[in-house]
Residue frames as a rotation matrix with the C-alpha (Angstrom) as fourth column:
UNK 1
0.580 0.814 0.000 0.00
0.814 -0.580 0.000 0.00
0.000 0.000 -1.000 0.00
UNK 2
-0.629 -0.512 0.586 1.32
0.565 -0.818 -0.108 3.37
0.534 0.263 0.803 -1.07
UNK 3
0.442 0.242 -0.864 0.86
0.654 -0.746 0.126 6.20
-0.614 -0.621 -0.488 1.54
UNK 4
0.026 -0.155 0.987 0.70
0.677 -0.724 -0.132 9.72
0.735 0.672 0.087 0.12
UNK 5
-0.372 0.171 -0.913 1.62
0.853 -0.324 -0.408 12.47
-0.366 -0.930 -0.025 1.45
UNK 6
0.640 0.704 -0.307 -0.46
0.450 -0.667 -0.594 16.00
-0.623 0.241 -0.744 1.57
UNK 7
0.455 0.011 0.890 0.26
0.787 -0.473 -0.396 18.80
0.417 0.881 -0.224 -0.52
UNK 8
-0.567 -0.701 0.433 2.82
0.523 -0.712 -0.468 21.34
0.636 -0.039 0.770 0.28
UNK 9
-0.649 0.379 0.659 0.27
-0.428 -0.899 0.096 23.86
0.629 -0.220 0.746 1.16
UNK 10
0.631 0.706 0.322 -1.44
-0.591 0.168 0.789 21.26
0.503 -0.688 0.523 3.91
UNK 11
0.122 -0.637 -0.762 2.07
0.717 0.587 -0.376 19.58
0.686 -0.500 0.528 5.35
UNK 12
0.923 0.115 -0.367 2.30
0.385 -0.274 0.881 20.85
0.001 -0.955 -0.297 8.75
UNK 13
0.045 -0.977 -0.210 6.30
0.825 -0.082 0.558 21.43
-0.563 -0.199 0.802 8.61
UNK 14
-0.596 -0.221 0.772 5.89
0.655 -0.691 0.307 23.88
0.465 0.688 0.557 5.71
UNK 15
0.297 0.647 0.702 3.31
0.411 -0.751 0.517 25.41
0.862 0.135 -0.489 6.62
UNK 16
0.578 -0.356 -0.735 4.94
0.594 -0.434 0.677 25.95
-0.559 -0.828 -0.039 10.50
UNK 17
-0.268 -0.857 0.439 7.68
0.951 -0.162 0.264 27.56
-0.155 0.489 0.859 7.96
UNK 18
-0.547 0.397 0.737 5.79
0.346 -0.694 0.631 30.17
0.762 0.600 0.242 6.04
UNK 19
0.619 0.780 -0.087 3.67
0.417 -0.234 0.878 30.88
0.665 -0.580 -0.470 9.46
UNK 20
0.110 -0.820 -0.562 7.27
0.814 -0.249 0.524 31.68
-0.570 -0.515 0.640 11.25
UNK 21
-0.718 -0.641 0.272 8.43
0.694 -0.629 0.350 33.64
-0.053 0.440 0.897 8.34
UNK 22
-0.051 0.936 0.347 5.04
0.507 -0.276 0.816 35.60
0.860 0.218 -0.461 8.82
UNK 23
0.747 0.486 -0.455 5.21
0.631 -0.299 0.716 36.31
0.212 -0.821 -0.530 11.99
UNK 24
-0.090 -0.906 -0.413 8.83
0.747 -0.336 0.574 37.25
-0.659 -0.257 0.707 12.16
UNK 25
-0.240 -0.793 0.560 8.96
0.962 -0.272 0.027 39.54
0.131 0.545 0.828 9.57
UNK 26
0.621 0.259 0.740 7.10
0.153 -0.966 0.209 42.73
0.769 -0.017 -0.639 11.38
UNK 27
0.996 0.072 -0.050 9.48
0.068 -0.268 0.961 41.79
0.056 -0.961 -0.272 14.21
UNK 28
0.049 -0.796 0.604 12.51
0.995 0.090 0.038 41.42
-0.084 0.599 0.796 12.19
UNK 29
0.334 0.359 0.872 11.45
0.681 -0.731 0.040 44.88
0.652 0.580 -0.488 11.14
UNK 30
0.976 0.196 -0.099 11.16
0.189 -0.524 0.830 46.37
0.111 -0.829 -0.549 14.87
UNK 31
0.591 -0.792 -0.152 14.81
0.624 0.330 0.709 44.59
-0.511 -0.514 0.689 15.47
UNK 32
0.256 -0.694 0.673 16.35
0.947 0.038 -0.320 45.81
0.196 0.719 0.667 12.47
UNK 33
0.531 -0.109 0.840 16.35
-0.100 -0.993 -0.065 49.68
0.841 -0.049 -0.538 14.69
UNK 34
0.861 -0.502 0.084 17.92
-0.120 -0.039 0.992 48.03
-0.495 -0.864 -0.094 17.82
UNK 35
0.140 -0.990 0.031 20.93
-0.937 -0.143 -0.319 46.50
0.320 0.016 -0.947 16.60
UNK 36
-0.387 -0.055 0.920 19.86
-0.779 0.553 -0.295 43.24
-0.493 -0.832 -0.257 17.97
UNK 37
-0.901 0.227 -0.371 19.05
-0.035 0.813 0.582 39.50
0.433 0.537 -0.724 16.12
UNK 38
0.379 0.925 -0.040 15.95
-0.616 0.284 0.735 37.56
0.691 -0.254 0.677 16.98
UNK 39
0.066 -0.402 -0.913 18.13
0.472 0.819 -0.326 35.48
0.879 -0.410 0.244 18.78
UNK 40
-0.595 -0.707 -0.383 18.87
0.681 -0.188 -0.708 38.36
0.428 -0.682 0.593 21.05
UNK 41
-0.457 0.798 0.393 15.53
-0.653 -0.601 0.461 39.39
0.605 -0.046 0.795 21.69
UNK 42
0.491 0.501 -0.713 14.38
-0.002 0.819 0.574 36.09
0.871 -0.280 0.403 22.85
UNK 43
-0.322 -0.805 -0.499 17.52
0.621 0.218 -0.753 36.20
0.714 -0.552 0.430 25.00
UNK 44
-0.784 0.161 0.599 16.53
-0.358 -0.906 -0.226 39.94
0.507 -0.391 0.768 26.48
UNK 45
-0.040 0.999 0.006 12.58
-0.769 -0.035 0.638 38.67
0.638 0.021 0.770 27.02
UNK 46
0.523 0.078 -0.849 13.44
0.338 0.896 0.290 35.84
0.783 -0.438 0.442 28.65
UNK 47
-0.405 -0.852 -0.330 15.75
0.735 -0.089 -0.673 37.26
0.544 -0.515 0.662 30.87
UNK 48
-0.787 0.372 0.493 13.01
-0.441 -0.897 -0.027 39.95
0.432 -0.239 0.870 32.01
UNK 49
0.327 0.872 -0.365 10.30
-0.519 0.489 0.702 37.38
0.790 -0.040 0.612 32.43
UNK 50
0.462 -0.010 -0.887 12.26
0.268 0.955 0.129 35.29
0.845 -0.298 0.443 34.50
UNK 51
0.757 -0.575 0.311 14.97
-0.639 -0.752 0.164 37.51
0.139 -0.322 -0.936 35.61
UNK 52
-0.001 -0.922 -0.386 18.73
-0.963 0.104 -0.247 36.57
0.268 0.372 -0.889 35.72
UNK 53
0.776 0.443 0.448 19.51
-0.496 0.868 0.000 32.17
-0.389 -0.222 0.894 35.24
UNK 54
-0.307 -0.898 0.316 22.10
-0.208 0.388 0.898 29.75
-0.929 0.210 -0.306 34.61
UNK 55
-0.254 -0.807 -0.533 22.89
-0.683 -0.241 0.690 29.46
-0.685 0.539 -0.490 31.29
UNK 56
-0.937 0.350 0.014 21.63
0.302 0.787 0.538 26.08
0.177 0.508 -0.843 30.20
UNK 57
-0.004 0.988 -0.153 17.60
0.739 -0.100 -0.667 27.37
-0.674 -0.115 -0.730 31.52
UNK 58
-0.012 0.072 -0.997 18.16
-0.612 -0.789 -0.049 30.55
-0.791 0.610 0.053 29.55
UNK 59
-0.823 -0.248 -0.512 18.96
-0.564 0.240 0.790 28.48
-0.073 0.938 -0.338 26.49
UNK 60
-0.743 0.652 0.148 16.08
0.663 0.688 0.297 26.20
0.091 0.319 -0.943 26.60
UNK 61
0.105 0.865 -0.491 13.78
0.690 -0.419 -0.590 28.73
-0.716 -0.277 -0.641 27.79
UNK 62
0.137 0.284 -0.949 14.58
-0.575 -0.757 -0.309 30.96
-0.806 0.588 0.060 24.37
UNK 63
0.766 0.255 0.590 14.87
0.145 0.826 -0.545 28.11
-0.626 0.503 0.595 22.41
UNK 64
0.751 -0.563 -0.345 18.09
-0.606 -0.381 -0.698 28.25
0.261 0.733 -0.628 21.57
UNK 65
0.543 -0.577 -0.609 21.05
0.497 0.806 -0.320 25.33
0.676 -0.129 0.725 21.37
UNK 66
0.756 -0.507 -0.414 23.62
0.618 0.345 0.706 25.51
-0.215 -0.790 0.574 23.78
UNK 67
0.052 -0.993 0.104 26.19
0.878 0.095 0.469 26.23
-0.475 0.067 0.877 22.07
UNK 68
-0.376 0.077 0.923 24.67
0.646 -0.693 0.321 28.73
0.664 0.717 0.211 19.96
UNK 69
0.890 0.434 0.141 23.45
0.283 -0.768 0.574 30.81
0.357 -0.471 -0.806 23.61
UNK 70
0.599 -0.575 -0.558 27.34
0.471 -0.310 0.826 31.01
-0.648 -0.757 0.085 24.39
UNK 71
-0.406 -0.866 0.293 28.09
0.871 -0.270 0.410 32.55
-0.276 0.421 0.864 21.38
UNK 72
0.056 0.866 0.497 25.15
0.728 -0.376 0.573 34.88
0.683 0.330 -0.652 21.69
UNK 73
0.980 0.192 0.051 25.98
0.056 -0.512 0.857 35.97
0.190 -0.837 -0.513 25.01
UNK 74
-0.474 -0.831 0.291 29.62
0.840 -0.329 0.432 36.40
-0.263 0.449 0.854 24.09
UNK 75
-0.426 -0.112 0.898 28.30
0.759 -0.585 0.287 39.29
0.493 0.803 0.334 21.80
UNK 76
0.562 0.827 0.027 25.43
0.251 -0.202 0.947 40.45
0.788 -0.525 -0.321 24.22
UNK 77
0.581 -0.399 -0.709 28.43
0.736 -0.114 0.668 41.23
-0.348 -0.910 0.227 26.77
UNK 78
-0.510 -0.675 0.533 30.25
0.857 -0.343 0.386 42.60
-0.077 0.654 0.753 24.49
UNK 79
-0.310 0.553 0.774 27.56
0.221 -0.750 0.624 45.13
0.925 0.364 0.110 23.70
UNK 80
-0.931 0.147 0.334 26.52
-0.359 -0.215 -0.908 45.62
-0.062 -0.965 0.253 27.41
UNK 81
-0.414 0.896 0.163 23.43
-0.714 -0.431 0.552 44.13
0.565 0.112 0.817 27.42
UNK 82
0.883 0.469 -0.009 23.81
-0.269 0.521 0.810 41.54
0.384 -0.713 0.587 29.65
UNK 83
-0.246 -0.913 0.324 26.68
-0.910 0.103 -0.402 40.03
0.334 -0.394 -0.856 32.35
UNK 84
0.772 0.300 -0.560 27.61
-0.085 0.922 0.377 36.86
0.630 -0.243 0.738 33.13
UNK 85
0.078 -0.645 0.760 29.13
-0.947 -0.288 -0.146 35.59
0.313 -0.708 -0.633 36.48
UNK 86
-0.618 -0.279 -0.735 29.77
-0.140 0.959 -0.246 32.52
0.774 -0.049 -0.632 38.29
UNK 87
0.643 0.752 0.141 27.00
-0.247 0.029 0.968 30.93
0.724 -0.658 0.205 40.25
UNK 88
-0.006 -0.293 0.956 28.18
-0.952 -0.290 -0.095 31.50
0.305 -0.911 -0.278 44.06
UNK 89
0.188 -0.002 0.982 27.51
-0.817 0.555 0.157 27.91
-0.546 -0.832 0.103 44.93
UNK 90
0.518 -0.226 0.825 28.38
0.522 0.848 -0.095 25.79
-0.678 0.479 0.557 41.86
UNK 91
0.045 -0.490 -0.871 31.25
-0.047 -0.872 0.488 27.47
-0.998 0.019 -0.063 39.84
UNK 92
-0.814 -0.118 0.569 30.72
0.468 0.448 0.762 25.44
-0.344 0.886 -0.309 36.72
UNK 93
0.223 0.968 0.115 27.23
0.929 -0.175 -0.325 27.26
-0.295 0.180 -0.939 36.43
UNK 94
-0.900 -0.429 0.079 27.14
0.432 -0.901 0.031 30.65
0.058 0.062 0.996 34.65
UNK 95
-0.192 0.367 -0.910 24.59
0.508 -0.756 -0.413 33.56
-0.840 -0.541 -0.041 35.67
UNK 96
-0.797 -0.277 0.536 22.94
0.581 -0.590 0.560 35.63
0.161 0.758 0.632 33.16
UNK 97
-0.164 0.788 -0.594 21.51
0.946 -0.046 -0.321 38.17
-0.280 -0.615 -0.738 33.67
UNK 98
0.364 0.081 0.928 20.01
0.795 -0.547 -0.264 41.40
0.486 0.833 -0.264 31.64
UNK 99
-0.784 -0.610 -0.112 21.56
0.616 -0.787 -0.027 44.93
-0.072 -0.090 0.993 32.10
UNK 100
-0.181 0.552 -0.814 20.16
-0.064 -0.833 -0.550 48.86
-0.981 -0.048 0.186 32.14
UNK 101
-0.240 0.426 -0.872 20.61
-0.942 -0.319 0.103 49.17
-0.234 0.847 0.478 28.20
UNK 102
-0.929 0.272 0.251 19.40
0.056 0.772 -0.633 45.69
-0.366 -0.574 -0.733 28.23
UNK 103
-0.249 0.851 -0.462 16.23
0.694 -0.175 -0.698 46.48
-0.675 -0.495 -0.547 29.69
UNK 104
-0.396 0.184 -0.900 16.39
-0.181 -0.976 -0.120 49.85
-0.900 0.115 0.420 28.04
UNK 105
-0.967 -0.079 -0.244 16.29
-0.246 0.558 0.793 47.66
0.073 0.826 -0.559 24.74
UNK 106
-0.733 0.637 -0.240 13.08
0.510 0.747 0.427 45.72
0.451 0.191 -0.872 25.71
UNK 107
-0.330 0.468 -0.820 11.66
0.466 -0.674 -0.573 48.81
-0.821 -0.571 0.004 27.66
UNK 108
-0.576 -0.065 -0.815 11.89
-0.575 -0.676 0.461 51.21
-0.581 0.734 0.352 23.90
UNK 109
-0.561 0.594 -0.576 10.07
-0.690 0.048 0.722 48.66
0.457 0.803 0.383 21.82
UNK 110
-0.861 0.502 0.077 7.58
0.173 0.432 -0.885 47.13
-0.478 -0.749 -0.459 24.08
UNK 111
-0.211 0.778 -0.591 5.44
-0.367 -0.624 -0.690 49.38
-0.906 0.072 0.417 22.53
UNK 112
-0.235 -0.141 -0.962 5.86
-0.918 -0.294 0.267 48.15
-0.321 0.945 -0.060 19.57
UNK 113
-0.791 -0.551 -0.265 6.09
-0.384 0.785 -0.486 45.12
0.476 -0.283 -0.833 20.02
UNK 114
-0.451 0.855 0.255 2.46
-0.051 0.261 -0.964 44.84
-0.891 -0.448 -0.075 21.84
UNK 115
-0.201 0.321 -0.925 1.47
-0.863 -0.505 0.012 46.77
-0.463 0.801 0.379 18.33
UNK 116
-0.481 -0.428 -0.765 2.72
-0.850 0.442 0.287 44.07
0.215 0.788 -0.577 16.29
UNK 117
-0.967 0.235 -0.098 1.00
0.236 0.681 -0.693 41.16
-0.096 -0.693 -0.714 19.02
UNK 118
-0.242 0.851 -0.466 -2.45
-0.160 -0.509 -0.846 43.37
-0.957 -0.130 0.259 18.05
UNK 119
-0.077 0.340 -0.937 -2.09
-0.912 -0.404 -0.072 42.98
-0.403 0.849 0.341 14.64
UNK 120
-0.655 0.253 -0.712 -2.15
-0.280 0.794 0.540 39.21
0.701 0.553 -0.449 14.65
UNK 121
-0.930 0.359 -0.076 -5.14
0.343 0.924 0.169 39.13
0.131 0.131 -0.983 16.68
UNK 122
-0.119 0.903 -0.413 -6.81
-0.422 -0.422 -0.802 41.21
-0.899 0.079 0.431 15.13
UNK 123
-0.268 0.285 -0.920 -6.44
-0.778 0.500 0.381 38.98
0.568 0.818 0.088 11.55
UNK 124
-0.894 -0.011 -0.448 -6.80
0.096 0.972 -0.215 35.85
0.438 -0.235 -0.868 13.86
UNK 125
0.370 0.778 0.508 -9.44
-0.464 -0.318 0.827 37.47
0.805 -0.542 0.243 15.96
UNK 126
0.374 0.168 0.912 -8.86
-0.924 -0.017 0.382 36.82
0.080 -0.986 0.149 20.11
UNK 127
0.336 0.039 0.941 -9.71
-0.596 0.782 0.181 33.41
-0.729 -0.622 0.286 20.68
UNK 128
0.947 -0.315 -0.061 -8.22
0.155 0.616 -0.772 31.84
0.281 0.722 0.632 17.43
UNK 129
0.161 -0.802 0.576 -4.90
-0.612 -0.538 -0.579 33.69
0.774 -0.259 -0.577 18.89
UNK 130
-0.360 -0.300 0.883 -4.90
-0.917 0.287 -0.277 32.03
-0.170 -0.910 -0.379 22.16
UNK 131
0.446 0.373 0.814 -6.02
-0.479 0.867 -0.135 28.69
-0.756 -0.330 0.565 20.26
UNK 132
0.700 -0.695 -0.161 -3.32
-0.231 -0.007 -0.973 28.88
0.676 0.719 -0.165 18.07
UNK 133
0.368 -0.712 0.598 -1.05
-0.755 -0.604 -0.256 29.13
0.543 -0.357 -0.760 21.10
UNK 134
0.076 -0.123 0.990 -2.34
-0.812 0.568 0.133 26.61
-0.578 -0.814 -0.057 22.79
UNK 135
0.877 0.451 -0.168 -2.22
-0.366 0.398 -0.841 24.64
-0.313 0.799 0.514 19.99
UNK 136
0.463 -0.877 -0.130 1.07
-0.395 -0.072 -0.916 25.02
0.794 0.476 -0.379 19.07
UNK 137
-0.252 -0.682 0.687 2.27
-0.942 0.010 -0.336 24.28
0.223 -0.731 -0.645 22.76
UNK 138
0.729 0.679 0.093 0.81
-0.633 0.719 -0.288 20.98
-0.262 0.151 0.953 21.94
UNK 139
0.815 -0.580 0.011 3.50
0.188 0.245 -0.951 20.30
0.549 0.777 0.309 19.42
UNK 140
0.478 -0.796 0.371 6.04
-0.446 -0.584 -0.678 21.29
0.756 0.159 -0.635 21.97
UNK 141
0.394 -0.152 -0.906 7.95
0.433 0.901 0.037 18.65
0.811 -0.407 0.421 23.34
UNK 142
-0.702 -0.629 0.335 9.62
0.080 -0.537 -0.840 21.51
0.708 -0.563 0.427 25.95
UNK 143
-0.163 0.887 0.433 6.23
-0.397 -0.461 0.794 22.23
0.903 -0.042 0.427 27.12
UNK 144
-0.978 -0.104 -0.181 5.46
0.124 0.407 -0.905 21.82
0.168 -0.907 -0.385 31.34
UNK 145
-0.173 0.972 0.159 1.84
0.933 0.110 0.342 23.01
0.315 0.208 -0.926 30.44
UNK 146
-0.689 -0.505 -0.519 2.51
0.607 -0.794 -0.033 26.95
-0.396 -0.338 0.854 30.76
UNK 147
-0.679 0.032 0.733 0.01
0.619 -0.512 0.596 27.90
0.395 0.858 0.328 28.84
C-alpha cells in the first residue's frame, strides 16, 4: 500500500515555515532599529520574564542550542546588554543576567512590540490567537503546560 503524502500547502512542517516567516517579519522589522538579532531578543525577554539564570535554563527557555546561547551571550556582553558571572555555589554554572541598556532595549520597543501582538489578533481574531497558542504548545515537546 502506497501512503501519500499532503500537498505542500497542507504539510504541517511547511506550513509551521511560512507561518514563522510571517510572523517574524514585522518583528525582524522592529529589530532591524535596535541593533539586535531575533536570537537576542528572545535572550533579552526571557531574561526579564524570568529575571537573571544559569545558562543552560536561559537556552532552553529561548529556544536556543547551547552552544549557539554562548556565542550569543559572548556578543550580548560585548555590547553591554547583559553580564555573566559565576553561580556563588556551583562554579561550573554561569549567571545571566540582563543589564540597564538591556532592559532599556526591551523597555523602547515594548510598545511596539504589543502593536505588532495586536495585529495578529486582530487577523486571527482573540480566541483563534490564544487557540493557536495553545495549539502550538501541543507540538512542543519543551512544554510543562505553561500555557
Amino acid at each position: 500500500m502506497t501512503k501519500h503524502l499532503p500537498t505542500t500547502s497542507r504539510s504541517l512542517p511547511i506550513s509551521l515555515i511560512r507561518a514563522r516567516e510571517g510572523v517574524m517579519a514585522p518583528i525582524r522589522e522592529m529589530l532591524a532599529e535596535t541593533g539586535i538579532t531575533e536570537q537576542q531578543w528572545r535572550v533579552l525577554r526571557v531574561l526579564v520574564e524570568h529575571g537573571a539564570m544559569d545558562a543552560s535554563t536561559l537556552a532552553d527557555r529561548a529556544s536556543l542550542l547551547f552552544p549557539s546561547l554562548t556565542r550569543i551571550a559572548t556578543t550580548m556582553r560585548g555590547k553591554g546588554l547583559i553580564t555573566q558571572t559565576r553561580d556563588e555555589n556551583d562554579r561550573r554554572r554561569q549567571m545571566i543576567a540582563i543589564t540597564d541598556d538591556g532592559q532599556k532595549i526591551i523597555d523602547d520597543n515594548t510598545g511596539k512590540a504589543a502593536e505588532i501582538v495586536v495585529g495578529f489578533k486582530a487577523k486571527l481574531g482573540e480566541a483563534q490567537y490564544e487557540q493557536l497558542l495553545d495549539l502550538l504548545a501541543l507540538l512542543d515537546p519543551a512544554d510543562k503546560g505553561d500555557v
